[in-house]
N, C-alpha and C positions, 0 to 999 in steps of 0.2 A: 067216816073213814079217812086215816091219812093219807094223802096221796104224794106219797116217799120220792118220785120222779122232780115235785115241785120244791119238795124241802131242800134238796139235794142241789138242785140248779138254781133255787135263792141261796142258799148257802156259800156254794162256787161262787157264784155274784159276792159276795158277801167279801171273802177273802182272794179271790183270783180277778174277781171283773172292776174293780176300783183305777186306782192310780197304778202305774205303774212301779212307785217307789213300793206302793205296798204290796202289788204282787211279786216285787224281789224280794221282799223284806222276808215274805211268806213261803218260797220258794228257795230261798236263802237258807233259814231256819228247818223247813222238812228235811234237805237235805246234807245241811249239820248235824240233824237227829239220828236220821237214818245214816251216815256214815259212822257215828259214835256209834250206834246201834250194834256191830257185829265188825269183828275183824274180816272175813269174808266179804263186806258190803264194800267196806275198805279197800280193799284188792280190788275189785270188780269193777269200782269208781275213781280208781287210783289214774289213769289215762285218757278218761273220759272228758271229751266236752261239756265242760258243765252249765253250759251255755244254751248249749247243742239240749243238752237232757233236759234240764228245765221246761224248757217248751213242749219237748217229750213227754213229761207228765202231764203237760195240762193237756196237751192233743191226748192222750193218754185215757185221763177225766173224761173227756166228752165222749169217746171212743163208747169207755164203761157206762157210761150212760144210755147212748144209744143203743147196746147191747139190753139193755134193763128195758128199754122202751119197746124195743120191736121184738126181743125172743131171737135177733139174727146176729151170728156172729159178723161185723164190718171186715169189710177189706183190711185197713188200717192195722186191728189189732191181730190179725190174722198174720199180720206182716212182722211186728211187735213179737209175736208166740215164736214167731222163727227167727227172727234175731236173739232172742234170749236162749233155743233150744238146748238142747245137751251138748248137739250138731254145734252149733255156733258160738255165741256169748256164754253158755254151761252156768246159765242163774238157773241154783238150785229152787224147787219148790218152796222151800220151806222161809225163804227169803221174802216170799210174798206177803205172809203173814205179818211177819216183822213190817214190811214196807206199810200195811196198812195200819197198824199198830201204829206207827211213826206218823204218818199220814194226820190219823184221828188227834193225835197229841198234838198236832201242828192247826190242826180246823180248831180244837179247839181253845187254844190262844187267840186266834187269829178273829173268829168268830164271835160277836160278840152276844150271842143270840142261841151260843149252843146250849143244848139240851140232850136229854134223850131219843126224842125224836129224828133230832139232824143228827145224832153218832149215829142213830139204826142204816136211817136212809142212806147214810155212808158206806153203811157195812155193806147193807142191799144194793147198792148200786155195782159197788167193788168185789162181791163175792162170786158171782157168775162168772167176771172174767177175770179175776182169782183160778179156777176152778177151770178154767177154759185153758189157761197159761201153762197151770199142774198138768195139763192130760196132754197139751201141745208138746212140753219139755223132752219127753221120749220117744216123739215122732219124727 
C-alpha cells in the first residue's frame, strides 16, 4: 500500500525544501502559471504581496497536509477559509481547482521523480482542504 502522506512530504522536499534559489525558482513559476491561468486570478493577485503569498503557499502545503494526516481541520487554514471567504478576499471556489491544476504542472517540472503516484498524492493531500475552502467560502 502506498502511503500518499510520505510521497507527498518527499515530493515537497523535493521541490520546496532544497536551496533557496530553487524554492523561488518553483514558487516563481506556480505563480506565473496560476496568474496566466485566469483573468480573475489576475485581479485578485494584482495588489498582493507576492512575497507575503509565496510563503502563504507553502504554510498553505503543510497546513493541507496536516489536514490529510489527522482528519482535523488546523487553526491556520481555518484562518486561510476566512480570509479568502465571500465576506473578505471573495476567491471564488472554482479558482481552487485551477490553483491545483497549476500547482500539479509546477510539481511537475520541478520534480524530478514525478509520476503518478506523487500527482495523486498531490491531489489527496489538496482535496480535503480544497473542499473545506468551497463550503468555508459562503460562511
Amino acid at each position: 500500500m502506498i502511503d500518499y502522506e510520505k510521497v507527498f512530504a518527499d515530493s515537497y522536499r523535493r521541490v520546496l525544501g532544497g536551496t533557496t534559489s530553487q524554492e523561488n525558482a518553483f514558487l516563481d513559476e506556480f505563480y506565473e502559471r496560476f496568474i496566466a491561468s485566469s483573468p480573475t486570478v489576475a485581479e485578485k493577485l494584482q495588489h498582493v504581496d507576492m512575497v507575503f503569498q509565496k510563503q502563504m503557499v507553502k504554510q498553505s502545503l503543510i497546513l493541507l497536509s496536516n489536514l490529510f494526516a489527522t482528519k482535523r481541520i488546523p487553526d491556520g487554514l481555518n484562518e486561510i477559509a476566512k480570509k479568502h471567504s465571500r465576506g473578505a478576499a471573495d476567491i471564488p471556489p472554482d479558482l481552487y481547482q485551477l490553483w491545483l491544476e497549476c500547482l500539479l504542472k509546477t510539481v511537475k517540472k520541478f520534480d524530478p521523480r514525478y509520476c503518478d503516484d506523487i500527482e495523486l498524492a498531490w491531489r489527496m493531500i489538496c482535496s480535503q482542504g480544497i473542499a473545506f475552502m468551497t463550503f468555508m467560502y459562503k460562511r
